[in-house]
Backbone as CSV, one residue per row, in Angstrom:
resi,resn,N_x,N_y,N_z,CA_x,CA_y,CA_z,C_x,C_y,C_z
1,UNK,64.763,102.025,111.158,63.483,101.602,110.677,62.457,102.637,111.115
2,UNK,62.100,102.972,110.185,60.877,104.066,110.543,59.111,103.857,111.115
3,UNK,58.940,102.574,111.056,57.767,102.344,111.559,57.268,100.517,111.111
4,UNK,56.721,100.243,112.232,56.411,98.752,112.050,54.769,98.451,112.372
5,UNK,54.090,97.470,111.926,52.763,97.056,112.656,53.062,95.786,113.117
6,UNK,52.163,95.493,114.003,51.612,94.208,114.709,50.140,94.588,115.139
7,UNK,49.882,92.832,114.189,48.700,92.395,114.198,47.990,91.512,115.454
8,UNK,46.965,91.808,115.865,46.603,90.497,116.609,47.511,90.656,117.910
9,UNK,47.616,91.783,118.723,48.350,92.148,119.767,48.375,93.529,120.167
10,UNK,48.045,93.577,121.618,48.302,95.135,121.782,49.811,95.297,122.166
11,UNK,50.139,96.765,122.501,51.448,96.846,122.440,51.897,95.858,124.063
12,UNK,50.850,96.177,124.931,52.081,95.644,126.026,52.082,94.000,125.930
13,UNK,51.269,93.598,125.238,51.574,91.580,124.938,53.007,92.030,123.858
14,UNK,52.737,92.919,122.845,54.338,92.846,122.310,55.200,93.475,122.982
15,UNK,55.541,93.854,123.791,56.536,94.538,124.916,56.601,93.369,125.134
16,UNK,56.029,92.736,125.950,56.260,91.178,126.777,57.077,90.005,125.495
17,UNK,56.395,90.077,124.233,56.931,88.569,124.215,58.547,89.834,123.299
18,UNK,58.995,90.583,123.008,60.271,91.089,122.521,61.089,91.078,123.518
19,UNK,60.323,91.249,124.907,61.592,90.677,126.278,62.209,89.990,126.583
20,UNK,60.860,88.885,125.889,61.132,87.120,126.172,62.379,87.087,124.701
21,UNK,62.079,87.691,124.056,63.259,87.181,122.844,64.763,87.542,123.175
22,UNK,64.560,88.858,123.531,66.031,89.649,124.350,66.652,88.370,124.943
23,UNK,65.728,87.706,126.260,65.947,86.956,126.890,66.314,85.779,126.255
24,UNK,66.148,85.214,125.675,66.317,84.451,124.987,67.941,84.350,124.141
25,UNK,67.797,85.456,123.872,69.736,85.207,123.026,70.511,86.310,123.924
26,UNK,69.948,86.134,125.429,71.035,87.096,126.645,71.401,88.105,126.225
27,UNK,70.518,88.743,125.018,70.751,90.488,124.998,69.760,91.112,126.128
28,UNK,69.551,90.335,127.191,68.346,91.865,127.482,69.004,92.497,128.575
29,UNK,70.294,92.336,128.930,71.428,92.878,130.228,71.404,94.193,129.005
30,UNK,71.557,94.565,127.742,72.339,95.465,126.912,70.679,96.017,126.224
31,UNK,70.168,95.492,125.861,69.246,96.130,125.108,67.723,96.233,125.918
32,UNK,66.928,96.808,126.129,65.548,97.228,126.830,64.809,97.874,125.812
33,UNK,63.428,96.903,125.945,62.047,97.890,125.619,61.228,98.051,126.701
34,UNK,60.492,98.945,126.496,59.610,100.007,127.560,58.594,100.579,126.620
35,UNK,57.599,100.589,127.510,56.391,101.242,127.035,55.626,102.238,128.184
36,UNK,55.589,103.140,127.547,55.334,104.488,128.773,53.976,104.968,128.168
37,UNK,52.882,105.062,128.052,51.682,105.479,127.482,51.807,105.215,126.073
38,UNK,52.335,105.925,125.299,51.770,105.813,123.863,53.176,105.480,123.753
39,UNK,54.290,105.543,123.967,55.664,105.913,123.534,56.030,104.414,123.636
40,UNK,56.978,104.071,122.902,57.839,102.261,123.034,58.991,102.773,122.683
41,UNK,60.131,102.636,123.949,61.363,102.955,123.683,62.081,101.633,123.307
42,UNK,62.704,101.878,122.559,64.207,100.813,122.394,65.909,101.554,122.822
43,UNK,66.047,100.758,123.640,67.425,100.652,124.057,68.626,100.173,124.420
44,UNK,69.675,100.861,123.263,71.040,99.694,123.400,71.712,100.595,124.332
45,UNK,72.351,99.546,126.083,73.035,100.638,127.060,74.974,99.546,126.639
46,UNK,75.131,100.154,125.848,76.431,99.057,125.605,77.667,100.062,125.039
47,UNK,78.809,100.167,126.231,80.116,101.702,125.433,78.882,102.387,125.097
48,UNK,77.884,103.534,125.988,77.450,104.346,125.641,75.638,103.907,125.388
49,UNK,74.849,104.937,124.627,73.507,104.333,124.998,73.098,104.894,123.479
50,UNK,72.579,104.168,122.584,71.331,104.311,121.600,70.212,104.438,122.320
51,UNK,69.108,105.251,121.932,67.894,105.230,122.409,66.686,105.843,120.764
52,UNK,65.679,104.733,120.714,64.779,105.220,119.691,63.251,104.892,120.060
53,UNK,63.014,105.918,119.712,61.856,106.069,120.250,60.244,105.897,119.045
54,UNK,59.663,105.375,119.262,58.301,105.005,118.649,56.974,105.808,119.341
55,UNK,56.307,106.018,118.717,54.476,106.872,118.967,53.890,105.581,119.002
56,UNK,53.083,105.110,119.289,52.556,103.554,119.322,50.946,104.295,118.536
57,UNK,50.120,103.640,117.716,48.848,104.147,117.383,48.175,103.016,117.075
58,UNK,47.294,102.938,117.826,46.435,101.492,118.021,45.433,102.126,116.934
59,UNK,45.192,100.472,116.095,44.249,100.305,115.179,42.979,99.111,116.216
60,UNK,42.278,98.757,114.658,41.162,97.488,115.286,42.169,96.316,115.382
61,UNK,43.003,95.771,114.632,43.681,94.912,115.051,45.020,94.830,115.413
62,UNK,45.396,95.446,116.090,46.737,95.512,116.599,47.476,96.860,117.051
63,UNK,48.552,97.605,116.116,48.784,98.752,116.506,50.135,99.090,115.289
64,UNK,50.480,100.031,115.188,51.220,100.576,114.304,52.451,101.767,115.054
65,UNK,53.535,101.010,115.059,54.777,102.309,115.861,55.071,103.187,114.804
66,UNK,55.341,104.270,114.947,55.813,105.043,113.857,57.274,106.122,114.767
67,UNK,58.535,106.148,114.212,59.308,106.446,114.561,59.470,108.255,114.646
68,UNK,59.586,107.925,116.237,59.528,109.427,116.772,60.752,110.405,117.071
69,UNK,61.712,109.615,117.655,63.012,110.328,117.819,63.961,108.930,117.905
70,UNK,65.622,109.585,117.666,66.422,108.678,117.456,67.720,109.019,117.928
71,UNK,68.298,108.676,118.981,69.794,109.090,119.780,70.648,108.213,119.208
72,UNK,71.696,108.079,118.855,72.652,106.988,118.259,73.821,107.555,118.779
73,UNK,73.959,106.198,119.757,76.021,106.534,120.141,77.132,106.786,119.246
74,UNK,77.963,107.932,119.460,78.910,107.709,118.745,79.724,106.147,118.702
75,UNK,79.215,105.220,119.533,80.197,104.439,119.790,79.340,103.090,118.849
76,UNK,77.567,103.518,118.806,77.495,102.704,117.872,76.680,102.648,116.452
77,UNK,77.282,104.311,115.938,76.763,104.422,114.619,77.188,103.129,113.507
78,UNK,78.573,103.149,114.015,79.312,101.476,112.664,78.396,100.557,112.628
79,UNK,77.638,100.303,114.121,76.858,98.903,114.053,75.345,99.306,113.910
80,UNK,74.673,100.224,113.704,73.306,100.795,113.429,72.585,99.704,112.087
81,UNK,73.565,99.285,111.517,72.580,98.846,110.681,72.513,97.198,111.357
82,UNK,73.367,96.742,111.596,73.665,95.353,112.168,72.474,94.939,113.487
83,UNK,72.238,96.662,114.351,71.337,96.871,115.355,70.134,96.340,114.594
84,UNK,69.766,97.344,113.939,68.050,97.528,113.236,67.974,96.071,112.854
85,UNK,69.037,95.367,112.038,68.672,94.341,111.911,68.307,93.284,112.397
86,UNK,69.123,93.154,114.329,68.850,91.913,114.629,67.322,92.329,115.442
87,UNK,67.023,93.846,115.429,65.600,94.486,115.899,64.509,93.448,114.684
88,UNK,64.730,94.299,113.527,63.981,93.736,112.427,64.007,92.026,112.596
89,UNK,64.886,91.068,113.051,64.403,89.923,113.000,63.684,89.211,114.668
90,UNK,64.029,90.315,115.238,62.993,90.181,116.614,61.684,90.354,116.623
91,UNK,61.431,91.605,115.691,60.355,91.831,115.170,59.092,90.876,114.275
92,UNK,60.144,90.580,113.520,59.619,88.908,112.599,58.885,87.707,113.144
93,UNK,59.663,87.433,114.776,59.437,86.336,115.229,58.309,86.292,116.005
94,UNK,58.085,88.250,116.557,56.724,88.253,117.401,55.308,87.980,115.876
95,UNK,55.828,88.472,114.813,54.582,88.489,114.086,54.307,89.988,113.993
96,UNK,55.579,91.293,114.084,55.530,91.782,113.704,56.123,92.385,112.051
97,UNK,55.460,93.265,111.431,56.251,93.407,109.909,56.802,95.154,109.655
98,UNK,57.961,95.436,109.182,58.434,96.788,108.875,57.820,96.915,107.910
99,UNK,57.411,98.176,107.633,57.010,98.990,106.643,57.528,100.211,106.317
């Protein structure tokens, strides 16, 4: 996914509640977000490590990630799309939308 917004939130309230979701279906032992200044990493550490990386660019209401770099395990290119997806419906539930 190349870039998402959220409305009505800065990034570190959405860092917080995508933790709480991790948490929530006991992925967050395998998967981590982080926010380091402008940057929001996502990371799967599972047989090996995905890592993708986001630019974060704050608007008036919310903020807009736009996809910056992208590491993909050999171990889990097969499941990349299965990944983005259960990302994309984590995304959904904070009240964020892909674009």
């Amino acid at each position: 996914m190349r870039s998402f917004e959220v409305s009505g939130m800065g990034s570190e309230e959405f860092v917080e509640r995508i933790r709480a979701q991790l948490a929530a279906r006991e992925v967050d032992r395998y998967v981590s977000v982080s926010l380091r200044g402008v940057e929001l990493a996502v990371v799967l550490n599972y047989l090996g490590t995905t890592k993708i990386e986001y630019r974060v660019e704050p608007d008036g209401r919310g903020f807009r990630a736009e996809l910056i770099r992208q590491r993909v395990s050999p171990f889990h290119a097969v499941f990349k799309d299965r990944f983005e997806g259960y990302f994309e419906e984590a995304l959904n539930n904070v009240g964020a939308t892909v674009v």
